[in-house]
MDTraj code that builds the backbone (N, CA, C; nanometers):
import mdtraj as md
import numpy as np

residues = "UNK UNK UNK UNK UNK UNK UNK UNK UNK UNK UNK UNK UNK UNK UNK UNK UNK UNK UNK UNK UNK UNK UNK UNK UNK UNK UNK UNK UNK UNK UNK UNK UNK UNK UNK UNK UNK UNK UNK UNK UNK UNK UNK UNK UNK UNK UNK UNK UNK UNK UNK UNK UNK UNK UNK UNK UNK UNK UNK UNK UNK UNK UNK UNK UNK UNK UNK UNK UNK UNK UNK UNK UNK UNK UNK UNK UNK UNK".split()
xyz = np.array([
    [0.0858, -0.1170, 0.0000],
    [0.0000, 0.0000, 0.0000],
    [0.0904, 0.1232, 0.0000],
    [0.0501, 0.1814, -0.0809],
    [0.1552, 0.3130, -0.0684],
    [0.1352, 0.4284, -0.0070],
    [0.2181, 0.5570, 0.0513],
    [0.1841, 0.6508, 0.1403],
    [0.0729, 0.7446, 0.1209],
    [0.0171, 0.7182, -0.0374],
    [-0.1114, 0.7861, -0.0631],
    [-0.2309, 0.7302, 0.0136],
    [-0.2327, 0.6365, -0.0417],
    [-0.3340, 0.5168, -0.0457],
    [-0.3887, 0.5195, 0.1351],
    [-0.2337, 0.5400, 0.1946],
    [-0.2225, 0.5041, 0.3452],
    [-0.3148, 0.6189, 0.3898],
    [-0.2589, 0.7636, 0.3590],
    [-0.3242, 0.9325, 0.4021],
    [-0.4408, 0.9176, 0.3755],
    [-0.4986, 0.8651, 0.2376],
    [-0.6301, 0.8417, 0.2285],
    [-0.7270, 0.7645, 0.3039],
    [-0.7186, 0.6734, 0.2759],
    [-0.7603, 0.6068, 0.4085],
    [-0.7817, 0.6861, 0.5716],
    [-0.6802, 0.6600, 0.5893],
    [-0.6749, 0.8032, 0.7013],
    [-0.7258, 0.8852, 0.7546],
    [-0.7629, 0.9891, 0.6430],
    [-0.8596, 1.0826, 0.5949],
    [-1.0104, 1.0342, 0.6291],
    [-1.0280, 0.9154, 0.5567],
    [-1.1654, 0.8846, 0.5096],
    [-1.2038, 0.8398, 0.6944],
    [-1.1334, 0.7674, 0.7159],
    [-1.1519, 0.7285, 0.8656],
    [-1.1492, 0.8258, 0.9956],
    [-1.0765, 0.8804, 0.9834],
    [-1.1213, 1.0188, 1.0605],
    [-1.2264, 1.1019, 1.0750],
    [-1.2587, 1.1290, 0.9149],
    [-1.3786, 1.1744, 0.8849],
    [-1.5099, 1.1230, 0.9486],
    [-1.5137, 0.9692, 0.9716],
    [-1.6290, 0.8977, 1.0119],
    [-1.6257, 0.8590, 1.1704],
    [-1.5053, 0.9405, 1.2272],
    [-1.5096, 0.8912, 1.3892],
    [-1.5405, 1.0226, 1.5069],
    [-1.6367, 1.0118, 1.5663],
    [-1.6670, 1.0942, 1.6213],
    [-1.6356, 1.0647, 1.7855],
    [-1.5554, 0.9829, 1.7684],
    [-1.5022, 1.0418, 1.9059],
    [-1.3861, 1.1078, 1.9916],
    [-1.4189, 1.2285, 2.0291],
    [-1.3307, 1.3043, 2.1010],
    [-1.2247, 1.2814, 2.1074],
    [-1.2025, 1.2114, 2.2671],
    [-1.1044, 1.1508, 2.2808],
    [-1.0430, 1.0742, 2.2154],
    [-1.0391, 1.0159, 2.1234],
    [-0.9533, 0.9152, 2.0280],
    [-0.9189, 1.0144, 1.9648],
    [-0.9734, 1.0982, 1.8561],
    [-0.9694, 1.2017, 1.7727],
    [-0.8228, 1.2748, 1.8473],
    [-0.8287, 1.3209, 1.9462],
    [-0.7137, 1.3773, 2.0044],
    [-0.5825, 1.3056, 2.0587],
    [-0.6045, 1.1888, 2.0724],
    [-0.5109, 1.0895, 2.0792],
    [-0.4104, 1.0883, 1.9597],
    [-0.5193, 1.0681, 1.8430],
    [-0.4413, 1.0799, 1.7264],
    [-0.3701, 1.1899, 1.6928],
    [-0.4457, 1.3263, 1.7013],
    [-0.4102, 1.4260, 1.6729],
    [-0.2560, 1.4618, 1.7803],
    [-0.2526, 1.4180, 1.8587],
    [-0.1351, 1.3878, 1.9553],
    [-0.0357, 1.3429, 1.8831],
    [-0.0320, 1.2567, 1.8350],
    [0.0828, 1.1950, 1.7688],
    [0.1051, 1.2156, 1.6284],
    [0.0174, 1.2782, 1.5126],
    [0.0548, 1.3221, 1.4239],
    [0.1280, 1.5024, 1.4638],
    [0.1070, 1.5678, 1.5706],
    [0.1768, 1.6415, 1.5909],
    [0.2928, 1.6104, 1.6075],
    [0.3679, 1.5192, 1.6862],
    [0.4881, 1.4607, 1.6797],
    [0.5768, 1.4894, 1.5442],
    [0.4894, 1.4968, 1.4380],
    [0.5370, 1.4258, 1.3017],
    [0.5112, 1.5594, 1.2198],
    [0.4395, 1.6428, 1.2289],
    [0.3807, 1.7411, 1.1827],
    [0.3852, 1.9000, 1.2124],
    [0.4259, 2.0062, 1.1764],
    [0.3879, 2.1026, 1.2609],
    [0.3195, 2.1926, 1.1661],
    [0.1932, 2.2114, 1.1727],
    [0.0843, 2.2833, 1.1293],
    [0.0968, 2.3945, 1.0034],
    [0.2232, 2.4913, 1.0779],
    [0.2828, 2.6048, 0.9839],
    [0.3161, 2.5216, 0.8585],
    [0.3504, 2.4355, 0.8487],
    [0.3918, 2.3446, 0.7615],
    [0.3580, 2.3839, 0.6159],
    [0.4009, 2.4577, 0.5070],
    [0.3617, 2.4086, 0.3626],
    [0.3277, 2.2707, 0.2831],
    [0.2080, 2.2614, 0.2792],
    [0.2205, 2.1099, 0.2494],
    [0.2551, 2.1356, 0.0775],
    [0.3839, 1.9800, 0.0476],
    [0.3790, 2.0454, -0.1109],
    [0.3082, 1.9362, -0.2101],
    [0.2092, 2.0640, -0.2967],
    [0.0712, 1.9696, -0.3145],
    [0.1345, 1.9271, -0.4886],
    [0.1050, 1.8412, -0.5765],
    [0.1102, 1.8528, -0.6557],
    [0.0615, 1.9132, -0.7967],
    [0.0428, 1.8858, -0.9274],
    [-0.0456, 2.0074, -0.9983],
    [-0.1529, 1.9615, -1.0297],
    [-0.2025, 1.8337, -1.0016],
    [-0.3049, 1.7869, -1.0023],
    [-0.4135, 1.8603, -0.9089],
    [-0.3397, 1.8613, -0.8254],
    [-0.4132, 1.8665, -0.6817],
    [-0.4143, 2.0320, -0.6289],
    [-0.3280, 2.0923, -0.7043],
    [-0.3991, 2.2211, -0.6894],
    [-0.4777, 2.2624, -0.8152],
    [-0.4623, 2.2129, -0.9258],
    [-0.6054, 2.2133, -1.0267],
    [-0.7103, 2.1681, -0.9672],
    [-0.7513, 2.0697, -0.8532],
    [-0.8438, 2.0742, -0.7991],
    [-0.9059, 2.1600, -0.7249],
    [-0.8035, 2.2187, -0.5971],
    [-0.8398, 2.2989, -0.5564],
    [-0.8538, 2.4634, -0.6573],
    [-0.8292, 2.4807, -0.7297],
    [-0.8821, 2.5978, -0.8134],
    [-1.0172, 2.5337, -0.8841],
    [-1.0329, 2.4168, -0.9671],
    [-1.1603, 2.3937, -0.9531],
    [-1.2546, 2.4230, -0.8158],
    [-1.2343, 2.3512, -0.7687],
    [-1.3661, 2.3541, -0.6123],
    [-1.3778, 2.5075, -0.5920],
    [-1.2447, 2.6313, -0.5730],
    [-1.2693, 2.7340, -0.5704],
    [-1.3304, 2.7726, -0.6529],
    [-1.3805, 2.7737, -0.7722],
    [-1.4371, 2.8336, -0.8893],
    [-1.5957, 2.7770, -0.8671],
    [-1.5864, 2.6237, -0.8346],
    [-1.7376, 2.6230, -0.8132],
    [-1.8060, 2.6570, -0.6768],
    [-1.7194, 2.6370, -0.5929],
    [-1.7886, 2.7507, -0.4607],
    [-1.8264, 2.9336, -0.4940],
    [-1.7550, 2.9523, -0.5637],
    [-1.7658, 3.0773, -0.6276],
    [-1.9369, 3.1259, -0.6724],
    [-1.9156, 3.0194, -0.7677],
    [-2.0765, 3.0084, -0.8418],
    [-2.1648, 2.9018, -0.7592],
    [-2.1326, 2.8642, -0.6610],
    [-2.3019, 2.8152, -0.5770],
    [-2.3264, 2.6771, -0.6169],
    [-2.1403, 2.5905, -0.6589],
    [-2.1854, 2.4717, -0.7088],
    [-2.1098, 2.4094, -0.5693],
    [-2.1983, 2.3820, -0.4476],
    [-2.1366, 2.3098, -0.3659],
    [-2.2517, 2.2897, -0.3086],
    [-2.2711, 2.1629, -0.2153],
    [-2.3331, 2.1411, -0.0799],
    [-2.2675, 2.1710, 0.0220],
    [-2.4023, 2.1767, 0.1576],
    [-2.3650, 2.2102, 0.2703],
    [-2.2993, 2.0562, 0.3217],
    [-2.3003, 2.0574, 0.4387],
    [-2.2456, 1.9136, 0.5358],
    [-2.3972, 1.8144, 0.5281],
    [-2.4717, 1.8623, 0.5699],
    [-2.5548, 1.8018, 0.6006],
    [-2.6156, 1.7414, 0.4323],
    [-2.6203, 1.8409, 0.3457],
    [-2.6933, 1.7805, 0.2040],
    [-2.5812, 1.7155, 0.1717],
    [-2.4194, 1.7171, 0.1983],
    [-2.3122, 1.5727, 0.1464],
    [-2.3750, 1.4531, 0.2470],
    [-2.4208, 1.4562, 0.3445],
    [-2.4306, 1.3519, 0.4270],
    [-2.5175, 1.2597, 0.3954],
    [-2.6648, 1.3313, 0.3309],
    [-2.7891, 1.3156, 0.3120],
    [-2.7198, 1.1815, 0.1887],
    [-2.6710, 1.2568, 0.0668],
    [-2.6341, 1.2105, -0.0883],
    [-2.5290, 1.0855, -0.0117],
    [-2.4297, 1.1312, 0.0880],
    [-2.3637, 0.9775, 0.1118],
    [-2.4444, 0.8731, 0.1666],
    [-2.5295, 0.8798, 0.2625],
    [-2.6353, 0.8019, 0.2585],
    [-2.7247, 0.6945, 0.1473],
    [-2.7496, 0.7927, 0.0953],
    [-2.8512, 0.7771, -0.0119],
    [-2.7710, 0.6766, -0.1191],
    [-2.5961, 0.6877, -0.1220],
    [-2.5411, 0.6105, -0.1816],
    [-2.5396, 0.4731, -0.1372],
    [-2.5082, 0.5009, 0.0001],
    [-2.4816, 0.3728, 0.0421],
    [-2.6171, 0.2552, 0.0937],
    [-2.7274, 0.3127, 0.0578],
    [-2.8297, 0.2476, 0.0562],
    [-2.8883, 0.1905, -0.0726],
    [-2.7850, 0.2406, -0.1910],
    [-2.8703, 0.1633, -0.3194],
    [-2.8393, 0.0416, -0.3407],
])
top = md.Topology()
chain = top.add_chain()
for i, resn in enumerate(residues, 1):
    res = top.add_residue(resn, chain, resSeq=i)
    for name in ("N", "CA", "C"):
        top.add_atom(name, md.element.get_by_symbol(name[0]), res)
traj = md.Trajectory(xyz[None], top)
């Protein structure tokens, strides 16, 4: 598995854990490894994305939290 694959994951799992205390556990130890000020260096893929997403937040092409939550749902029930 490679160090993408790994962050992703990661990501996705974090995203879905709501608890506190663990949440900060972790966040504990990626500070170790991390310090915030940090430039992360993104590639050009990945800031063509982010200038996409900026352009469609711009024009009103986004959901809130709750209408992504609704649509992830709705996926995972078909």
């Amino acid at each position: 598995m490679s160090t993408q694959e790994i962050k992703q994951l990661l990501h996705e799992s974090i995203e879905n854990i709501d608890d506190g205390e663990f949440l900060i556990a972790v966040k504990q130890i990626i500070d170790r490894k991390y310090t915030p000020g940090t430039v992360p260096n993104l590639s050009e893929w990945q800031l063509e994305r982010i200038e996409s997403s900026k352009e469609q937040i711009k024009h009103g092409k986004s959901l809130s939290n709750k209408q992504a939550d609704l649509l992830v749902e709705k996926w995972l029930n078909e």
